[in-house]
N, C-alpha and C positions, 0 to 999 in steps of 0.2 A: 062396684068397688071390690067385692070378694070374692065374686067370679075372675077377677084382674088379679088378684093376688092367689086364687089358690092357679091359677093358669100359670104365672110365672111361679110359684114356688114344685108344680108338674113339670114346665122345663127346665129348670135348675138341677131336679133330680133324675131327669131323662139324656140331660149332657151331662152331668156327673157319672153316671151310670155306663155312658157311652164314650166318654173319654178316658181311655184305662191309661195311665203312666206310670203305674207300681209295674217295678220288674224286679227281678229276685234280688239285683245289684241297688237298688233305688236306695236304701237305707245307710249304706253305704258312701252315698256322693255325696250325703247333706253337708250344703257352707262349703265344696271344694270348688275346686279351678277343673279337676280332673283326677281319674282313678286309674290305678295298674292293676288289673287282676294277670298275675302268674299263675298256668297251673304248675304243679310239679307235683313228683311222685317220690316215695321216700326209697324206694330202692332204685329210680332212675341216676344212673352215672352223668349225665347230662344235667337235672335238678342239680344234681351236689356239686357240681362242678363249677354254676352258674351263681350261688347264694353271694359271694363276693359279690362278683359283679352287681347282682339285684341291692346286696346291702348299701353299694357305694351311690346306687343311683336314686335308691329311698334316700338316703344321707343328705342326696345335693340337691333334689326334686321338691322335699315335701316340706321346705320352707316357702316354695311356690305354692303351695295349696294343692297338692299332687299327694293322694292317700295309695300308699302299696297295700295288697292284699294276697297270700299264697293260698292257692286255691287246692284242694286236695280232694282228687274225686276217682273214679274207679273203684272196680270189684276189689274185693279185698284192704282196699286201703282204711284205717280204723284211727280214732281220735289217738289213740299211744303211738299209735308209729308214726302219724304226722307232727305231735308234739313233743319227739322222740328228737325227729327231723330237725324240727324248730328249735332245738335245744341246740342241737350235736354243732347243727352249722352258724345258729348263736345269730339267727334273723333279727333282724331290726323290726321289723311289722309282722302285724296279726297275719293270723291263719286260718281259715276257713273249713270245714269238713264238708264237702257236698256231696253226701249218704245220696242224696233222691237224686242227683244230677241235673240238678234245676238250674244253676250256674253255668254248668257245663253245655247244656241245650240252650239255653241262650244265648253263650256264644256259638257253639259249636266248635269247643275246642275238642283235639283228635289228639296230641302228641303233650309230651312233657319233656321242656319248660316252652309251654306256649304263653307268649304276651297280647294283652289286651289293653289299649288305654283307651280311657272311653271320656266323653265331656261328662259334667254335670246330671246332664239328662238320661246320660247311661247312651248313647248311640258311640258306634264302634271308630275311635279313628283311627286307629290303627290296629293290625293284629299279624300277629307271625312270630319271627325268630326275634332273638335278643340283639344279638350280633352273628357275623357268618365268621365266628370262628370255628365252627363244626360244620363241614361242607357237606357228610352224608356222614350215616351210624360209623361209626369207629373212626373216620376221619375227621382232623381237626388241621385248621391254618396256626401256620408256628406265626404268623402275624393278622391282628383281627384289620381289616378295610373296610368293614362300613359296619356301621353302632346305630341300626336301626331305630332300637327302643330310646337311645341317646339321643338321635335324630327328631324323632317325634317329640316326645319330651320337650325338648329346644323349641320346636314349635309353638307349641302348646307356652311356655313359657312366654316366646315374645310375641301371644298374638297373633301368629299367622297359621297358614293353613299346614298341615302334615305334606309333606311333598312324597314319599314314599309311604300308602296307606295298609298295603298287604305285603308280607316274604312269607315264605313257605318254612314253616317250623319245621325244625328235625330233633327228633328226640326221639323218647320210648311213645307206645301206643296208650291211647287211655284205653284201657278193659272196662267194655260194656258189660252188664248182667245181657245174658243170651236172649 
């Protein structure tokens, strides 16, 4: 009988041990439907451009169980100027500092304002632009035609699958340490 007990309480902590599901975002989803990590940057014209739009969709989303998160990571960027950011553009949701780029390597995000919405578990269902009102750096559509991060979202909302899972962000670069 306690050779049967300490046997199962050895594989209890060999598949505890072996099934890792902490990811840097994990703390973050407890009790939701789904999370938005944005990154942005505080001197990108793209982030500042785009804070409306994000505050209107935290607004309508996170009565669904949808938690926003502005992610703020790259060289040089420091807790005052992202909460400089969060002030000036008057964000509706938390803000994140990601100094190690632990968020950042997770997704693998590259540009600012890149979207991520991920389920519960943290897997990625969607990731890219917000909408294609910015078609390349300095050009923008005088009318937006597709609301990706809208789109998903909606998804996500009634249940069904994201139909559009990737677009290609356009914004500033996220600055790596060399």
């Amino acid at each position: 009988m306690r050779i049967r007990i300490f046997s199962s309480f050895i594989f209890l902590v060999i598949l505890g041990c072996s099934r890792r599901t902490d990811t840097p975002i994990a703390s973050f989803l407890q009790d939701k439907k789904a999370g938005v990590f944005v990154f942005l940057a505080p001197d990108c014209p793209l982030s500042q451009n785009y804070t409306l739009t994000l505050n209107n969709l935290e607004k309508e989303f996170s009565s669904n169980g949808v938690s926003f998160y502005g992610v703020f990571s790259g060289v040089g960027t420091t807790r005052t100027a992202m909460d400089g950011f969060a002030a000036t553009y008057h964000l509706s949701f938390p803000v994140i500092l990601d100094e190690d780029f632990k968020i950042d390597d997770f997704f693998g995000a590259t540009a600012t304002p890149q979207a991520f919405l991920t389920d519960p578990k943290g897997r990625v269902l969607y990731k890219g632009a917000i909408d294609n009102w910015a078609a390349e750096l300095g050009q923008h559509r005088t009318v937006i035609t597709q609301h990706y991060l809208y789109d998903a979202l909606d998804s996500v909302r009634a249940n069904k699958p994201v139909q559009v899972m990737e677009t290609q962000a356009v914004g500033c670069f996220i600055e790596r340490k060399s």
